[in-house]
LOMAR-192955 format. One record per residue (C-alpha): residue in one letter; x, y, z; residue number from 1. Coordinates in nm, 2 decimals, m for minus. Layout:
residues N
   residuo     east    north       up   num
         A        X        Y        Z   NUM
...
end
This chain:
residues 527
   residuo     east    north       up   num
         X     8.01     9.17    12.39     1
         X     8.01     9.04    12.06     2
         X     7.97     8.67    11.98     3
         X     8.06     8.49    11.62     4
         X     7.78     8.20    11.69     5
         X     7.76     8.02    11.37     6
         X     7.96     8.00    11.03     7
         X     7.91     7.85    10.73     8
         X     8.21     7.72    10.53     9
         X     8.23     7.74    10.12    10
         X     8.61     7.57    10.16    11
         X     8.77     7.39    10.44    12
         X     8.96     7.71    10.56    13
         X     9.29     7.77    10.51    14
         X     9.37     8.02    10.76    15
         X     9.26     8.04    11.16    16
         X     9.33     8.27    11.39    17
         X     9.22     8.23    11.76    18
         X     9.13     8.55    11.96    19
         X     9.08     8.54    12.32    20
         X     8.77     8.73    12.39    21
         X     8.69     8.81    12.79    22
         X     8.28     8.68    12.83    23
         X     8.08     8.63    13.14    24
         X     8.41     8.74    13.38    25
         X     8.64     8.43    13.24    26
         X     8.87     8.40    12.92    27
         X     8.65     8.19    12.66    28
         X     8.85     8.12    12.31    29
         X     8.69     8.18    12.00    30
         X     8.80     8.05    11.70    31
         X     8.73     8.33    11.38    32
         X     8.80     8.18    11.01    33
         X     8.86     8.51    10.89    34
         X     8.87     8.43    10.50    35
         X     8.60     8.20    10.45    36
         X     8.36     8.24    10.67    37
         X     8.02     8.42    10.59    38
         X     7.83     8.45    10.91    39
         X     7.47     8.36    10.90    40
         X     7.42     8.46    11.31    41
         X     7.58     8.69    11.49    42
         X     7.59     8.96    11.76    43
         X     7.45     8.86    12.10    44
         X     7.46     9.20    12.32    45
         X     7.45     9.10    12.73    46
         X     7.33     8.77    12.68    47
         X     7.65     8.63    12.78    48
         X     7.84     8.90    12.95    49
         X     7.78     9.28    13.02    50
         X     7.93     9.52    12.83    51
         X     8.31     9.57    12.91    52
         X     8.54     9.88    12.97    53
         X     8.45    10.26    12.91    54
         X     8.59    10.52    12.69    55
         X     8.50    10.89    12.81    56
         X     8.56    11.18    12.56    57
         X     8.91    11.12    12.46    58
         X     9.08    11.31    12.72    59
         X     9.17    11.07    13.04    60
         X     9.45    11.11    13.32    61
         X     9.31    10.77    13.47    62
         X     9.15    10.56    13.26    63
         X     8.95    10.17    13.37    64
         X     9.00     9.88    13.07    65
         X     8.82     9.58    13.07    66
         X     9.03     9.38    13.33    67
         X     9.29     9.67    13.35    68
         X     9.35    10.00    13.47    69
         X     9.59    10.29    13.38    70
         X     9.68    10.61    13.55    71
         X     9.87    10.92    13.52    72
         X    10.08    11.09    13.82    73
         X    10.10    11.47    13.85    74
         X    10.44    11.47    13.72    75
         X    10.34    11.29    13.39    76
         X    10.48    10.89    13.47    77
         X    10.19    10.67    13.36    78
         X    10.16    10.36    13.57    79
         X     9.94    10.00    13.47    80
         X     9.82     9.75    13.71    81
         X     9.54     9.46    13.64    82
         X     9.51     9.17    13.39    83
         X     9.81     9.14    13.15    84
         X     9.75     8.86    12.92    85
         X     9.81     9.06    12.61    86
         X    10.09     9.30    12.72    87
         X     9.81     9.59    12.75    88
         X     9.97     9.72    13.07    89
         X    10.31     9.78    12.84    90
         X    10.55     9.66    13.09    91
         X    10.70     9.48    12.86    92
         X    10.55     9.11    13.00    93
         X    10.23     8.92    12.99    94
         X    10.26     8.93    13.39    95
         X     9.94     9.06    13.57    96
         X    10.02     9.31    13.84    97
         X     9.77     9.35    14.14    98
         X     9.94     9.70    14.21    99
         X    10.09    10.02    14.01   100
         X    10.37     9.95    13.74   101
         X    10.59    10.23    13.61   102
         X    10.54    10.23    13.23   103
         X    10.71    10.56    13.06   104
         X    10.73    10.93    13.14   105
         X    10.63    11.25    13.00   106
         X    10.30    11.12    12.93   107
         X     9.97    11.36    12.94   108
         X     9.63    11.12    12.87   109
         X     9.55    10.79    12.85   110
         X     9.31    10.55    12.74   111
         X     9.23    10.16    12.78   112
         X     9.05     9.98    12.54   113
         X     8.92     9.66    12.62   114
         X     9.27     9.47    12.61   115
         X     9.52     9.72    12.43   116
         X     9.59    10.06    12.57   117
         X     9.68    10.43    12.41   118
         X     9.92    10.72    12.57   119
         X     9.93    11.05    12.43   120
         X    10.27    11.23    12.58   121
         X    10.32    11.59    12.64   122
         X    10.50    11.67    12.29   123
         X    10.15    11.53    12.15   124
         X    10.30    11.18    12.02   125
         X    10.03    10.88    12.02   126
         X    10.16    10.53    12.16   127
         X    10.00    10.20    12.16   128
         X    10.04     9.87    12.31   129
         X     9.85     9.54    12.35   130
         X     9.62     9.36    12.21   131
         X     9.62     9.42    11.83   132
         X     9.41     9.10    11.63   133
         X     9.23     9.40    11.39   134
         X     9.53     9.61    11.38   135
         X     9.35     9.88    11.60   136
         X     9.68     9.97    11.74   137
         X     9.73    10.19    11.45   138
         X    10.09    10.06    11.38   139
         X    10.00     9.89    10.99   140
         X    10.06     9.51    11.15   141
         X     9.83     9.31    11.33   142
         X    10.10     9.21    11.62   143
         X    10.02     9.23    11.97   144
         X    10.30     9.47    12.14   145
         X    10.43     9.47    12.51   146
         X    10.57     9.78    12.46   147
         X    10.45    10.11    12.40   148
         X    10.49    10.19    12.01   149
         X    10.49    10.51    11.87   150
         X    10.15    10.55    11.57   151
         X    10.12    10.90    11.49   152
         X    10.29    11.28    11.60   153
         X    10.03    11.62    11.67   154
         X     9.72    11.41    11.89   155
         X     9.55    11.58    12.13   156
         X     9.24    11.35    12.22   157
         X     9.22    10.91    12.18   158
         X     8.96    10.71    12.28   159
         X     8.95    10.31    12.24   160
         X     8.71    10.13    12.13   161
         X     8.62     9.74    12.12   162
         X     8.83     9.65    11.87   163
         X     8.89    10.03    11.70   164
         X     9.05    10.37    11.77   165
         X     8.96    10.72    11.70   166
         X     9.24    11.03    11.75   167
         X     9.19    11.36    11.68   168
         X     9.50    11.58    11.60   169
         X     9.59    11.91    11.67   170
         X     9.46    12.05    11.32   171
         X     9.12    11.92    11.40   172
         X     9.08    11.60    11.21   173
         X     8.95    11.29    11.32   174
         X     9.18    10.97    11.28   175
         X     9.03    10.62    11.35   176
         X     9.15    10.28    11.25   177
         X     9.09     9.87    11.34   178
         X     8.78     9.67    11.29   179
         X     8.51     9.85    11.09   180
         X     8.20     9.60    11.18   181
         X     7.86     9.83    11.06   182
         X     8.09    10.12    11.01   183
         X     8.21    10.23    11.30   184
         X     8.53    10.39    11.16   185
         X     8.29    10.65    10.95   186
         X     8.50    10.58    10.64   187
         X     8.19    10.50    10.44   188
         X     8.31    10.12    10.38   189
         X     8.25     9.83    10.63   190
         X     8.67     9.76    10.56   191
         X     8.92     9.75    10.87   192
         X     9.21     9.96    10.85   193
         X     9.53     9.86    11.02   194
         X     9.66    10.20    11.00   195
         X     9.46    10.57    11.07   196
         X     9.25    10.68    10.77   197
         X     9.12    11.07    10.78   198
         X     8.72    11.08    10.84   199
         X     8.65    11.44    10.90   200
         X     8.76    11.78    11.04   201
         X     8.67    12.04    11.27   202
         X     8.68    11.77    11.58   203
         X     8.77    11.84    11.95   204
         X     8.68    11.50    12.13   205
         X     8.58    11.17    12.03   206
         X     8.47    10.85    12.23   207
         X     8.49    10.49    12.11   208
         X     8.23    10.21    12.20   209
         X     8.19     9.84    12.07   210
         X     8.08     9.87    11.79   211
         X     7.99    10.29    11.73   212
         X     8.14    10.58    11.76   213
         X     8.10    10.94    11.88   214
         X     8.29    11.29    11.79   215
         X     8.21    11.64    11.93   216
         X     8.28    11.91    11.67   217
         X     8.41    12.28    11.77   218
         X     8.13    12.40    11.68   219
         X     7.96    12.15    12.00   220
         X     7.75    11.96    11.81   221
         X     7.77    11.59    11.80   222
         X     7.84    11.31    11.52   223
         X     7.76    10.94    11.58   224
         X     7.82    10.65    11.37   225
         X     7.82    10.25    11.36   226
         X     7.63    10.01    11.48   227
         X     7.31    10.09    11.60   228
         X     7.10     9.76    11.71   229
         X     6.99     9.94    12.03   230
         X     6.96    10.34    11.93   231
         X     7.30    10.40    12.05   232
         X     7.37    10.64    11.82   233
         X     7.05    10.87    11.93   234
         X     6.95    10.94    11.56   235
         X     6.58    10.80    11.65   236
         X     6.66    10.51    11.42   237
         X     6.84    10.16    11.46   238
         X     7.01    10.16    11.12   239
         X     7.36    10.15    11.13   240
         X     7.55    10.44    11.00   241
         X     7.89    10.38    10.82   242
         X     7.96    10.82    10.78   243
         X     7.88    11.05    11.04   244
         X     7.56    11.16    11.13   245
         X     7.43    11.48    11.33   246
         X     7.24    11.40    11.65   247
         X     7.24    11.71    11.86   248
         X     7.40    12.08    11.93   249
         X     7.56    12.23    12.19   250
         X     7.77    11.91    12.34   251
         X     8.01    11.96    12.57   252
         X     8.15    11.61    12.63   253
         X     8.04    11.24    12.55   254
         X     8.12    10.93    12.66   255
         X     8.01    10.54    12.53   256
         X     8.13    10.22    12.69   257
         X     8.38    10.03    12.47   258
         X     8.23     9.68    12.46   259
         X     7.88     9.81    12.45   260
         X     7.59    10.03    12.36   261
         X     7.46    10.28    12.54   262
         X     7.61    10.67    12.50   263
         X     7.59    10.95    12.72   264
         X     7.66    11.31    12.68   265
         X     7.67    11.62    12.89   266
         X     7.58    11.92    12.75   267
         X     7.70    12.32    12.78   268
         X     7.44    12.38    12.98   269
         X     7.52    12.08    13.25   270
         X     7.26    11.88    13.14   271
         X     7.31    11.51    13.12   272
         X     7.14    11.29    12.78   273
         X     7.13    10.93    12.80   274
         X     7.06    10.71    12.49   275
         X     7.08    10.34    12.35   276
         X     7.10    10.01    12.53   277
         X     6.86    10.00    12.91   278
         X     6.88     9.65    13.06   279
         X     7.03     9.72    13.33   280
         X     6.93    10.07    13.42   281
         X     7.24    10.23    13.34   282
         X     7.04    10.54    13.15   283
         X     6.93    10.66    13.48   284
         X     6.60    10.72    13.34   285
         X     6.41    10.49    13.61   286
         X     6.34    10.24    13.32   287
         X     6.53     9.97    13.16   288
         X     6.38    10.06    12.82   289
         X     6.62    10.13    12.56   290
         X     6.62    10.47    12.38   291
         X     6.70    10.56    12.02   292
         X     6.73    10.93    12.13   293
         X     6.84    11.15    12.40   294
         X     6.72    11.15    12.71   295
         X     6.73    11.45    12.98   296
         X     6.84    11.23    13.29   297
         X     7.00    11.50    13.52   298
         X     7.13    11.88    13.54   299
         X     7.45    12.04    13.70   300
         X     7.68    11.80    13.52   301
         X     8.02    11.82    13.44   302
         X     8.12    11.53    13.24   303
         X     8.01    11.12    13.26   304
         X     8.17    10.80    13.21   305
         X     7.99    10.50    13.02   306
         X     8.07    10.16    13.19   307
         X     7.98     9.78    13.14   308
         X     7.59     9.78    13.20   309
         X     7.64    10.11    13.45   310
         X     7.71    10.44    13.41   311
         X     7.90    10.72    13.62   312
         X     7.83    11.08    13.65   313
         X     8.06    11.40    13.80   314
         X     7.83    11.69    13.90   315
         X     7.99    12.03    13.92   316
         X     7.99    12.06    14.31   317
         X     8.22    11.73    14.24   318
         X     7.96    11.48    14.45   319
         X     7.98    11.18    14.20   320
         X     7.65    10.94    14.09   321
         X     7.59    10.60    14.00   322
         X     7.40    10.42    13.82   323
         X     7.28    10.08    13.64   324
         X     7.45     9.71    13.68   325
         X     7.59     9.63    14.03   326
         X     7.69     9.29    14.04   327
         X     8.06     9.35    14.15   328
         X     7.94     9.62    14.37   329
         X     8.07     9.88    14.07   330
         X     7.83    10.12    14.15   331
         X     8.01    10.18    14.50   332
         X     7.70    10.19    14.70   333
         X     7.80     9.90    14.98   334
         X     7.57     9.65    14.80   335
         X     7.53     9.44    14.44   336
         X     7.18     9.62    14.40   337
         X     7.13     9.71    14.07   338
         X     7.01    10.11    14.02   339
         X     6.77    10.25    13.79   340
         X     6.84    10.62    13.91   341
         X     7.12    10.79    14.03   342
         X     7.25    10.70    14.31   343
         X     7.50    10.96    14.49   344
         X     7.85    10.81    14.61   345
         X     8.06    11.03    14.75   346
         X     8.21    11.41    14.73   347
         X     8.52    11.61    14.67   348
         X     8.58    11.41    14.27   349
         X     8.76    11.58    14.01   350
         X     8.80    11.31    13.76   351
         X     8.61    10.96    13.70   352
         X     8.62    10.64    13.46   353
         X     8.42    10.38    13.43   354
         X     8.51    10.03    13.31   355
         X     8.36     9.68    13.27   356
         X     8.34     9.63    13.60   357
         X     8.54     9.79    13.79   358
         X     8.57    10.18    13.83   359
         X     8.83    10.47    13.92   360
         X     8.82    10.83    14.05   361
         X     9.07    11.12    14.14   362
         X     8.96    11.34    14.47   363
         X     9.04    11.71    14.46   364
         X     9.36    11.60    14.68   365
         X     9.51    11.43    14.36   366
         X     9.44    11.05    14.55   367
         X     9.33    10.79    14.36   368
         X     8.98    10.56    14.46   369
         X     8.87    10.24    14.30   370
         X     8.57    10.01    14.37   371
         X     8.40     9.68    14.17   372
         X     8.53     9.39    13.99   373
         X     8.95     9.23    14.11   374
         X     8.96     8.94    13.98   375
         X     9.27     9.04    13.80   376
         X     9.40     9.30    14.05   377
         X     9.25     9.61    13.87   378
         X     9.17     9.79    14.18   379
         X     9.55     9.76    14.23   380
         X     9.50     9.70    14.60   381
         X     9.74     9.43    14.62   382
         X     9.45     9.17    14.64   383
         X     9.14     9.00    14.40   384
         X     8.86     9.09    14.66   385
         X     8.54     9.31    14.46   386
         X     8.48     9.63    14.66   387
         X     8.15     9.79    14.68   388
         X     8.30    10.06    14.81   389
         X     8.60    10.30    14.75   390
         X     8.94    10.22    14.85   391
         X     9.25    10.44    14.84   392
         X     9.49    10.32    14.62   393
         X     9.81    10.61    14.57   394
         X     9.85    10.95    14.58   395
         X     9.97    11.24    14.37   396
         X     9.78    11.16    14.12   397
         X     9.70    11.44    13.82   398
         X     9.34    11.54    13.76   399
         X     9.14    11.52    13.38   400
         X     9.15    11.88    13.27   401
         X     8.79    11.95    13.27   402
         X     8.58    12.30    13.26   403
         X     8.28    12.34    13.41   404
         X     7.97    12.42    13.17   405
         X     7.93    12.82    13.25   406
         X     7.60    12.93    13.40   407
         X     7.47    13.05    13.05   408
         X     7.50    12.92    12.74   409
         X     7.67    13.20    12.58   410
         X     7.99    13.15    12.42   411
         X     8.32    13.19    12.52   412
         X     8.43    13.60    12.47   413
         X     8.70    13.79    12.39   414
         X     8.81    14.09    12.53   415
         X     9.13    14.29    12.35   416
         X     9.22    14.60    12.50   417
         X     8.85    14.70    12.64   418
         X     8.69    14.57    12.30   419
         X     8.54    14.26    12.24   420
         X     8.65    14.11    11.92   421
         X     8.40    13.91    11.65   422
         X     8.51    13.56    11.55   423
         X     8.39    13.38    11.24   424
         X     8.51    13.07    11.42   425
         X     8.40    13.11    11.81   426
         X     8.71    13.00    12.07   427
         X     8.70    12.71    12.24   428
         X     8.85    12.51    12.56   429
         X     9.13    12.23    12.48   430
         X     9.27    12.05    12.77   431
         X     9.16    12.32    12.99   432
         X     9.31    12.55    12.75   433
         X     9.15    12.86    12.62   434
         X     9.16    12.83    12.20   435
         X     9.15    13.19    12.00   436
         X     9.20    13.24    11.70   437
         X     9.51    13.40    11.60   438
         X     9.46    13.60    11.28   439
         X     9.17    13.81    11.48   440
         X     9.41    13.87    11.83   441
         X     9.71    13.93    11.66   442
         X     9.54    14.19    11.40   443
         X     9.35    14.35    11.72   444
         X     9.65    14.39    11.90   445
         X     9.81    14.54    11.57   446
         X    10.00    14.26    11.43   447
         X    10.04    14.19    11.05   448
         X     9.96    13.83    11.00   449
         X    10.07    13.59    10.70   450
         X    10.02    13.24    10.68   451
         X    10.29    13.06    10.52   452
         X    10.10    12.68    10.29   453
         X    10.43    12.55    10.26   454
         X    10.58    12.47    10.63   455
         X    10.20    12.55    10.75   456
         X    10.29    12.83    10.98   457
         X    10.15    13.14    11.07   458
         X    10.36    13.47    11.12   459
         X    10.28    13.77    11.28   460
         X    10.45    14.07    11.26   461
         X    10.45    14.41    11.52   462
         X    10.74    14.65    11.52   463
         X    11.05    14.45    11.62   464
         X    10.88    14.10    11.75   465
         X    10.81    13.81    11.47   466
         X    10.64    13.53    11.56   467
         X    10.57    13.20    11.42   468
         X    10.33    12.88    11.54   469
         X    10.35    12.58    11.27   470
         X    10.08    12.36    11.33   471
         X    10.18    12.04    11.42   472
         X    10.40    12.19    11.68   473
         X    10.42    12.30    12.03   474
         X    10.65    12.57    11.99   475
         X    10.63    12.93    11.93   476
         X    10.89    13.06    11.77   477
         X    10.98    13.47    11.95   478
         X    11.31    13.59    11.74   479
         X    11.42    13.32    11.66   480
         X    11.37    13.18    12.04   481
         X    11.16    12.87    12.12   482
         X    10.87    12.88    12.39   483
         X    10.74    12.59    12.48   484
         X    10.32    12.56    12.46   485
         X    10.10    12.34    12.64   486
         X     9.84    12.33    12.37   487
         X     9.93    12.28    12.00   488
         X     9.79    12.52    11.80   489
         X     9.46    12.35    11.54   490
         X     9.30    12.41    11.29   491
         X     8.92    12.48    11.29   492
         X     8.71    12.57    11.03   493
         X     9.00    12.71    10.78   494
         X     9.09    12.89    11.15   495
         X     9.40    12.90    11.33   496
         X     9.34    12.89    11.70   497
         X     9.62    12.88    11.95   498
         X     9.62    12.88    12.31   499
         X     9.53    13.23    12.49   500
         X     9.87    13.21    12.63   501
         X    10.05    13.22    12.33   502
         X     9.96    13.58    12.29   503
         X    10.06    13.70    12.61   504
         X    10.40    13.50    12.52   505
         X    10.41    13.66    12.19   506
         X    10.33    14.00    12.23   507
         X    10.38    14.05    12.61   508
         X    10.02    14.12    12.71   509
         X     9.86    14.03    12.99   510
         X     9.58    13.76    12.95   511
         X     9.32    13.65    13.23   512
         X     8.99    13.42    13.21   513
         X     8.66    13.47    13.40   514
         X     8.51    13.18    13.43   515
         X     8.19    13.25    13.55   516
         X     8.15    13.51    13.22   517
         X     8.32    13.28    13.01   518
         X     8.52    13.60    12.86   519
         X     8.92    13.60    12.78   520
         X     9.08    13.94    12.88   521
         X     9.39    14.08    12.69   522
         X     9.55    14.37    12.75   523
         X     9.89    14.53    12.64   524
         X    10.12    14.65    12.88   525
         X    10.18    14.96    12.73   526
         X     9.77    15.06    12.77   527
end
């Protein structure tokens, strides 16, 4: 948490605005003179309060806020239960709920920031409601919203931060907007934005903290920027960094908490790096000294989730770990005892998130567990009684499409007709999609290929099929009839990549994936 401590006033100000911050488990008002004020001290990390609510790598099906909780059911209602005071659970009140509440359909991820939440639906709109005091809703104002409200068309990965957002669209750029303390929208400036400015392309995930940010590139290396007080960006340094800066290769996913300062990532490998802020343990390193670079903590990983002071971890037999603060009994171990190592809690996970205090995961059944901090009903029980250990709260719910890191750490092959095709831009996995690139399919499998600047679309030709993807959109165009995708196709590296699927739609081939060789097989019929 950040505090404003002491200000020093030029003018009697002329303008106040009073933003309710959430500090040491209470609602404490702070009063922020936003024109006149120069701040002489500032920034007090866990002195007050731990960290609060978790962002993973952009890509959540149930996501834990700081006081509230979001979730999304197999057949794509999202549903909001918790603490309410800003309208972040979008109901449309300021009403807290201490069990599920219907929100909107059709939705396919979410993500909860510390009191504002994000939805990106199926046809790859981004919505936004809640808390919005440094416009990091993404909607140009700086009013708070009940309601979801639509901010931008073509998303395919959000994450929330403190008080800032990054998106990532379907072509591969990265978005981000709201408060830009020490840079952490990556702009270059230290000014907020109330509406998403462009910061770089060739993205596939991002995560947002407090005050830093992190973005995997296709290419699986890994970009941090921001603040950087306690090495949470993992560049060996504590400067802050207001542009993006390389800190290591072959990434798979990341996650930082979004009211603190500590990062984790998973690598292609499995291999779990820890790095940044260690008071409490929640590296898993054994220490509670904080590190400016990654750390190796673990192996057999398949993704993490960065929480307030603790830190949660997925292996790939699904048994799930814990680690760092305990006080609400968030680590679900039965007991408030803080943990310096990994602690294993129970079996048969398929997706987790980690928030202030409080924590969620889907079983392989599609049932929903949470554990830690109620105060406001965010376990969604019914009740405000803390668990230490996990409760059952619904059912049916729809996992995090997540692949497992492959045995080696070769890439991702393509097979067309018995030969294997050279990329200059390597395919990758979206959503639990396969990505390939089109020009280098279609060609193989005898297709001429244009791409029209214009309408951005790309058309490929063979004998009496035309077809045409427009980025931007999740249709593929057959003759003039639509198919629906679940992927929109990007655009990587000057590369068009679309979903392995569309080819078999396209040009009626038959298209499998091995996951154990990582290798996409396609095969026409007529072979």
């Amino acid at each position: 948490m950040i505090v404003l401590s002491r200000f020093m006033w030029y003018d009697e100000p002329t303008e106040e605005k009073i933003e309710e911050y959430y500090n040491a488990g209470h609602r404490r008002l702070v009063i922020v003179y936003r024109k006149v004020a120069i701040i002489l001290t500032v920034i007090l990390f866990f002195a007050i309060a731990p960290p609060v609510a978790a962002s993973s790598d952009g890509n959540e099906t149930v996501t834990a806020g700081s006081r509230h909780s979001l979730a999304v059911k197999a057949d794509g209602t999202l549903w909001a239960w918790g603490d309410n005071g800003y309208g972040q659970l979008g109901d449309g009140t300021t009403e807290t709920r201490r069990t599920p509440v219907k929100v909107m359909d059709g939705v396919a991820y979410v993500t909860a920031g510390t009191v504002n939440s994000f939805a990106i639906k199926t046809d790859g709109t981004l919505w936004a409601w809640g808390w919005n005091g440094y416009g990091q809703l993404g909607d140009g104002t700086i009013i708070n919203r009940r309601t979801p409200v639509k901010i931008m068309d073509g998303v395919i990965s959000v994450s929330a931060g403190g008080n800032h957002t990054l998106a990532v669209k379907s072509d591969g750029t990265l978005w981000a907007w709201g408060d830009n303390f020490s840079g952490r929208l990556g702009d270059g400036t230290t000014e907020g934005r109330r509406s998403p400015v462009k910061i770089m392309d060739g993205v596939r995930s991002v995560s947002a903290g407090s005050n830093h940010s992190l973005a995997i590139k296709a290419d699986g290396t890994l970009w941090a920027f921001g603040y950087n007080n306690e090495g949470q960006l993992g560049d060996v340094t504590t400067v802050s960094r207001s542009t993006p800066v390389k800190i290591m290769d072959s990434v798979d996913s990341a996650s930082t908490e979004a009211r603190g300062a500590h990062s984790l990532a998973v690598k292609k490998d499995g291999s779990l790096w820890a790095f940044g802020h260690n008071n409490y343990g929640q590296l898993g390193d054994g220490s509670t000294k904080h590190q400016s670079s990654p750390v190796n903590i673990m192996a057999d990983v398949l993704s993490a989730s960065a929480g307030g002071g603790h830190s949660l971890v997925l292996r790939q037999d699904g048994s799930l770990w814990a680690f760092g603060l305990n006080s609400n009994g968030q680590l679900g171990t039965g007991t408030t005892d803080t943990r310096r190592t990994p602690a294993k809690i129970m079996d048969d996970v398929s997706t987790i998130s980690a928030g202030a205090g409080h924590n969620l995961a889907i079983k392989t059944d599609g049932s929903l567990w949470v554990w830690g901090d109620n105060s406001d009903g965010q376990l969604g029980d019914g009740t405000t009684v803390s668990k230490s250990t996990p409760v059952k709260i619904m059912d049916s719910l729809k996992p995090t499409s997540t692949v497992a890191p492959a045995a080696s750490t070769s890439e991702i092959k393509v097979l067309v007709n018995g030969t294997q095709i050279a990329f200059d831009q390597p395919p990758i996995i979206v959503n639990d999609r396969t990505m390939v690139p089109l020009r280098a399919i279609f060609e193989a499998l005898g297709a001429e290929v244009a791409w029209d600047q214009d309408t951005r679309t790309a058309i490929a030709i063979k004998d009496d099929i035309t077809i045409r993807l427009r980025i931007g959109s999740d249709a593929l165009i057959k003759n003039g009839r639509e198919i629906k995708l679940d992927v929109f196709p990007m655009i990587i590296n000057n590369r068009i990549l679309v979903p392995a699927r569309a080819v078999a739609e396209g040009f009626e081939t038959d298209v499998s994936w091995n996951q154990a060789t990582r290798t996409v097989t396609i095969t026409s019929k007529t072979t």
